[in-house]
C-alpha positions in Angstrom: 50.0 -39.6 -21.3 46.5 -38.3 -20.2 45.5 -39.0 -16.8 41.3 -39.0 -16.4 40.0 -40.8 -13.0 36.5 -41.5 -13.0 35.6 -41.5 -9.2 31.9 -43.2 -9.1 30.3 -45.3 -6.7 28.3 -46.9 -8.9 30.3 -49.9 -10.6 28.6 -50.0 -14.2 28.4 -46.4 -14.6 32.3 -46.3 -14.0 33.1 -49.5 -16.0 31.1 -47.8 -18.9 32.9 -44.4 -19.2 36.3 -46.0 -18.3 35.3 -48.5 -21.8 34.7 -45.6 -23.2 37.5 -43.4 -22.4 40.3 -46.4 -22.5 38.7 -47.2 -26.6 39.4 -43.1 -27.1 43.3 -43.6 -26.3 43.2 -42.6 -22.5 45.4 -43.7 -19.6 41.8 -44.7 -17.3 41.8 -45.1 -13.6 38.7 -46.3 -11.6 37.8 -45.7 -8.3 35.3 -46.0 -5.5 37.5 -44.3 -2.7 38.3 -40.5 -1.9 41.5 -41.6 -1.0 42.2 -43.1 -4.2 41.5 -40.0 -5.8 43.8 -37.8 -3.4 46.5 -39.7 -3.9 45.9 -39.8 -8.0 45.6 -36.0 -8.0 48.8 -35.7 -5.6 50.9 -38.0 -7.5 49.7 -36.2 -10.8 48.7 -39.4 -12.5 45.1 -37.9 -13.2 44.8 -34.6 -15.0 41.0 -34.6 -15.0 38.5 -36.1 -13.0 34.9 -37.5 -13.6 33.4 -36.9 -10.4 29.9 -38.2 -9.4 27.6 -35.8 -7.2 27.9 -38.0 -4.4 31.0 -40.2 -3.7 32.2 -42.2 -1.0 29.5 -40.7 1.7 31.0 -37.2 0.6 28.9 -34.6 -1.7 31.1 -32.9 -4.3 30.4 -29.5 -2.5 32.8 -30.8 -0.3 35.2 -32.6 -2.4 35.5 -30.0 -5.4 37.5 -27.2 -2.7 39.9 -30.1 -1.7 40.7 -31.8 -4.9 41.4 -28.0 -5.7 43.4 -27.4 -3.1 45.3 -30.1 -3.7 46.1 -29.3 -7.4 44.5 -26.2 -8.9 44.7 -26.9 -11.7 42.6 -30.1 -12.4 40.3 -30.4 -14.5 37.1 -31.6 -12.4 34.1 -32.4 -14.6 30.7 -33.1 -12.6 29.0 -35.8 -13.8 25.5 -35.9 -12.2 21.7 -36.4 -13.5 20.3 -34.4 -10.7 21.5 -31.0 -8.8 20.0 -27.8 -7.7 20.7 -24.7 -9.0 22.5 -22.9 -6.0 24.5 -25.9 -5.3 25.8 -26.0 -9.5 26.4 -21.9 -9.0 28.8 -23.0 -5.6 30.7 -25.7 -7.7 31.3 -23.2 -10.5 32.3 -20.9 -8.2 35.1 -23.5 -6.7 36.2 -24.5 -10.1 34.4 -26.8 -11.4 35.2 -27.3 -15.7 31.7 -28.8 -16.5 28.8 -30.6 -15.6 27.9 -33.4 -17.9 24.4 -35.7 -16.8 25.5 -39.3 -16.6 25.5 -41.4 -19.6 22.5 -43.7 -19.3 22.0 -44.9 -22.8 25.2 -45.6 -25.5 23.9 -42.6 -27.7 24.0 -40.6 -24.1 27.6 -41.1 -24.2 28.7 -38.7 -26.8 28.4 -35.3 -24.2 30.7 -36.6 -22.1 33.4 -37.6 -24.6 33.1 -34.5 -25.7 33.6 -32.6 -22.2 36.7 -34.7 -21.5 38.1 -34.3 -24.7 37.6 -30.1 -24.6 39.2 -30.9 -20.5 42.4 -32.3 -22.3 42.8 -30.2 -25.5 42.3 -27.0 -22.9 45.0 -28.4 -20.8 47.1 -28.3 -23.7 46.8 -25.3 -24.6 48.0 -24.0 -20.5 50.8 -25.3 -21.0 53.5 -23.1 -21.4 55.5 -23.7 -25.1 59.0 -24.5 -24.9 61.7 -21.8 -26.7 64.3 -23.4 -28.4 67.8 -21.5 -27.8 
């Protein structure tokens, strides 16, 4: 099944996207807490992650380099309304997959199912195809 954690603080921005991501057919999990999302990327329930600029008094500049470290290959996609450009040029540069701005209105939500579902389908296509013998 495909794992996406949406890490937000803010509780109706994450019950949103999860509404939306849960009606699309995906195995959602919701949290407030960097250690939540440590131990969903460890345990390899999550496969990609909607990560909010700021999170659990941490800034993704300092998240995005551990989540990597602790799986590189998650699939980390920003979800912010406002960064700088230096600071979107450092997150690429740690392996970020995409920046989407947070859904504010339903007709906003359509960029961000989009990401996710590109996220998953490039996934797929990593994986290596079994041989039959």
């Amino acid at each position: 099944m495909q794992g996406l954690l949406i890490a937000d603080e803010d509780l109706d921005s994450r019950k949103s996207m999860a509404d939306l991501f849960i009606e699309a057919g995906y195995n959602v999990m919701v949290t407030n807490s960097a250690a939540n999302v440590l131990y969903g990327i460890l345990k390899k329930t999550a496969q990609v992650v909607l990560l909010s600029s700021e999170f659990d008094e941490l800034t993704a500049t300092d998240l995005v380099p551990i989540l990597k470290k602790c799986d590189q290959n998650l699939t980390i996609i920003l979800v912010s309304n406002e960064i700088s450009l230096p600071l979107m040029r450092k997150l690429r540069k740690e392996g970020i997959f995409y920046h989407a701005l947070k859904p504010v209105k339903p007709e906003d939500r359509e960029e961000i199912r989009q990401a996710v579902e590109c996220a998953f389908e490039n996934l797929q296509g990593n994986k290596p195809h079994k041989t039959q013998s």
